[in-house]
C-alpha positions as CSV (number, residue, x, y, z in Angstrom):
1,X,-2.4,4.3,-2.8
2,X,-0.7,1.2,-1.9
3,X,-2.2,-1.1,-4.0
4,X,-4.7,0.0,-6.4
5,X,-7.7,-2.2,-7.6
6,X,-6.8,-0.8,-11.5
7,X,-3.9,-2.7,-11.4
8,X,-2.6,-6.0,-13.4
9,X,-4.1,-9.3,-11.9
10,X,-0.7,-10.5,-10.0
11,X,-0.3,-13.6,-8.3
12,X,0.1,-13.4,-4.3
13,X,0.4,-14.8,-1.2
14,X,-1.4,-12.6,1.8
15,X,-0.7,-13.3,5.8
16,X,-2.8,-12.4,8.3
17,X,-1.9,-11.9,12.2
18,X,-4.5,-10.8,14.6
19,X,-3.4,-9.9,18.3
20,X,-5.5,-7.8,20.7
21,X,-6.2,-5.1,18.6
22,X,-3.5,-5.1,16.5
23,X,-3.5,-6.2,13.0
24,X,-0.1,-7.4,11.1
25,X,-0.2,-7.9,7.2
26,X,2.5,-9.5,4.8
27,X,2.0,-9.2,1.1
28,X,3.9,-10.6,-1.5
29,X,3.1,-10.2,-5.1
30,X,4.6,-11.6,-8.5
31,X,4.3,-8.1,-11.0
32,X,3.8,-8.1,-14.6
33,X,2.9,-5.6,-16.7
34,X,-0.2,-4.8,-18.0
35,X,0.5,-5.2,-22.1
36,X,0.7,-7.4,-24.4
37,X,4.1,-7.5,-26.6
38,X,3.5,-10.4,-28.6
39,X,2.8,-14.1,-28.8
40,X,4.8,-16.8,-26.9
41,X,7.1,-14.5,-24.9
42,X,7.5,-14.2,-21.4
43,X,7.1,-10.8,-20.1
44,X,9.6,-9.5,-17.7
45,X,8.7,-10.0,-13.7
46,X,8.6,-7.4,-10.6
47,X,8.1,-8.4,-7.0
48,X,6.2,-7.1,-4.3
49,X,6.6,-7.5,-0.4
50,X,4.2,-5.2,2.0
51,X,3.9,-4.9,5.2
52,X,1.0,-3.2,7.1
53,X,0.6,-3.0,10.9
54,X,-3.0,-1.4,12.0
55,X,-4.6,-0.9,15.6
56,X,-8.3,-0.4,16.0
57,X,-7.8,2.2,18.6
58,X,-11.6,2.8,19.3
59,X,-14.8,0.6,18.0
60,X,-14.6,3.9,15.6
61,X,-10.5,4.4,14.5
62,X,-8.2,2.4,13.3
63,X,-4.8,3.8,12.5
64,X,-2.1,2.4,10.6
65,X,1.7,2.3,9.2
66,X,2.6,0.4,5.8
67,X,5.9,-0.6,4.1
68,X,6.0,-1.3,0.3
69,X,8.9,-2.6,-1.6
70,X,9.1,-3.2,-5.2
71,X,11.7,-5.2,-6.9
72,X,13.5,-7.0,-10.1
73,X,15.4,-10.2,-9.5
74,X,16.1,-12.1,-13.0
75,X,14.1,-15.2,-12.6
76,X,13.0,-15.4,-9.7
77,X,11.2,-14.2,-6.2
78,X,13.7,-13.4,-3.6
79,X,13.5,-15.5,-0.3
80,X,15.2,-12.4,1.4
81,X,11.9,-10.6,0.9
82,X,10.4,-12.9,2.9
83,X,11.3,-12.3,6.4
84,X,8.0,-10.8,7.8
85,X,9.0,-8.0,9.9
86,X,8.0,-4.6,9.3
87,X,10.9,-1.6,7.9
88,X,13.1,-4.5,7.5
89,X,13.2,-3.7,3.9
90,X,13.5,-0.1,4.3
91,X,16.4,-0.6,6.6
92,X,18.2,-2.7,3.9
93,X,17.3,0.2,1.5
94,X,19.5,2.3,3.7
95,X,22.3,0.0,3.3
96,X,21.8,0.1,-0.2
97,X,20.0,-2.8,-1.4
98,X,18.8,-2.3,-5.0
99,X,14.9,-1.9,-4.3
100,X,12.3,0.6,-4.0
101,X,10.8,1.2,-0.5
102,X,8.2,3.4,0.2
103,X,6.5,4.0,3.5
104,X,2.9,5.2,4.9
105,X,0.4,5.9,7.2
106,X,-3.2,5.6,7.0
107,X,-6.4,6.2,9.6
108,X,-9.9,4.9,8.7
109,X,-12.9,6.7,11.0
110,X,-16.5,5.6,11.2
111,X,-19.1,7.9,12.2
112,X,-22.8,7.5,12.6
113,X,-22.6,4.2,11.8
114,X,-23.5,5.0,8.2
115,X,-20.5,6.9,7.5
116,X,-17.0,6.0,6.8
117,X,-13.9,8.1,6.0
118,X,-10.9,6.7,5.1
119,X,-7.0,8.6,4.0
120,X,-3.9,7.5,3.6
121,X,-0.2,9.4,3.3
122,X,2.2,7.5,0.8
123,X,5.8,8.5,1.2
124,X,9.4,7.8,-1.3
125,X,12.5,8.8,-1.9
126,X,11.8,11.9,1.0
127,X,14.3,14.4,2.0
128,X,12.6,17.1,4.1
129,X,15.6,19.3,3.3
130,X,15.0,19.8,-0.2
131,X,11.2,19.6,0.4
132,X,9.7,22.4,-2.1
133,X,13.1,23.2,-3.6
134,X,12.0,21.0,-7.3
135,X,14.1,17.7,-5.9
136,X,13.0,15.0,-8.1
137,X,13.2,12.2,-5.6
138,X,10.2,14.1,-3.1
139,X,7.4,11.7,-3.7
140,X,4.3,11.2,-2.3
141,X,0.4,10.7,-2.5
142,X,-2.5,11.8,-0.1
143,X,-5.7,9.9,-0.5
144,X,-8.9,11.1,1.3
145,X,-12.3,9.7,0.8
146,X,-15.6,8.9,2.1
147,X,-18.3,5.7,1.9
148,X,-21.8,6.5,2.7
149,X,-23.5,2.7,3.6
150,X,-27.0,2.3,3.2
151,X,-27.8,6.0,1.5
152,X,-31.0,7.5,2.4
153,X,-32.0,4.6,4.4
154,X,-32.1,2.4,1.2
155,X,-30.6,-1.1,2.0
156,X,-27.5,-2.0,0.0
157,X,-27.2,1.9,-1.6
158,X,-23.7,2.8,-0.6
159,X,-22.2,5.9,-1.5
160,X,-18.2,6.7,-2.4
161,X,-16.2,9.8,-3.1
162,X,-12.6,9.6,-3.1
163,X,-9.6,12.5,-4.4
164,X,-6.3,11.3,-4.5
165,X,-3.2,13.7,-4.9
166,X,0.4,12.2,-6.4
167,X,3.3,13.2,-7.2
């Protein structure tokens, strides 16, 4: 749900911080969309920044918060996008920077060492108040799937199911 492999190709830069057994992620993508609206013009730009802090609690769990932000500067990527730190941009959103911020959590398992299952929880715009009332702004997606590596002890026959729920 936070970035999905169907996607437009978009240029990116991707930084990766190991310590103990904590893992820290910046994205930062350059958006366009995926059509074509004729020849020779330049098709309007988005930017991403993400941020995604794991732990690999056990040899088996990993758990795991994300920040997205989405946003349209004329021109150009903003440099204040840039500062690395995690709900930084979703604390600015707050403040009433013009941007879209989402936020999530997501958990991957393995079990029988053949046997992944993987969710995540994908939240915007979310007023618990107004939760099942018809507020537009309630937004969310819940992901759960499952990879089954070497199926039926066949070497390199791996198995995936995966639902996804969005509104």
């Amino acid at each position: 749900l936070l970035l999905s492999d169907f996607g437009a190709p978009a240029t990116f830069l991707r930084l990766r911080t190991r310590i103990w057994k904590l893992m820290y992620e910046n994205l930062y993508l350059e958006l366009t969309p995926d059509y074509v609206r004729g020849t020779d013009r330049r098709l309007p730009r988005k930017y991403a920044s993400m941020h995604q802090l794991s732990m690999n609690v056990t040899n088996w769990l990993n758990l795991g918060i994300f920040e997205s932000t989405i946003y349209a500067k004329p021109e150009r990527f903003g440099v204040e996008y840039l500062i690395p730190v995690i709900f930084y941009n979703t604390a600015a959103r707050a403040l009433g920077a013009d941007q879209k911020t989402s936020l999530g959590i997501n958990f991957k398992v393995i079990a029988l060492n053949h046997l992944q299952v993987y969710g995540q929880g994908y939240f915007d715009q979310l007023k618990l108040s107004d939760l099942g009332n018809g507020y537009w702004g309630n937004q969310f997606g819940v992901q759960l799937g499952a990879k089954y590596f070497n199926a039926f002890t066949l070497a390199n026959l791996d198995l995936q199911g995966e639902a996804n729920l969005a509104r």
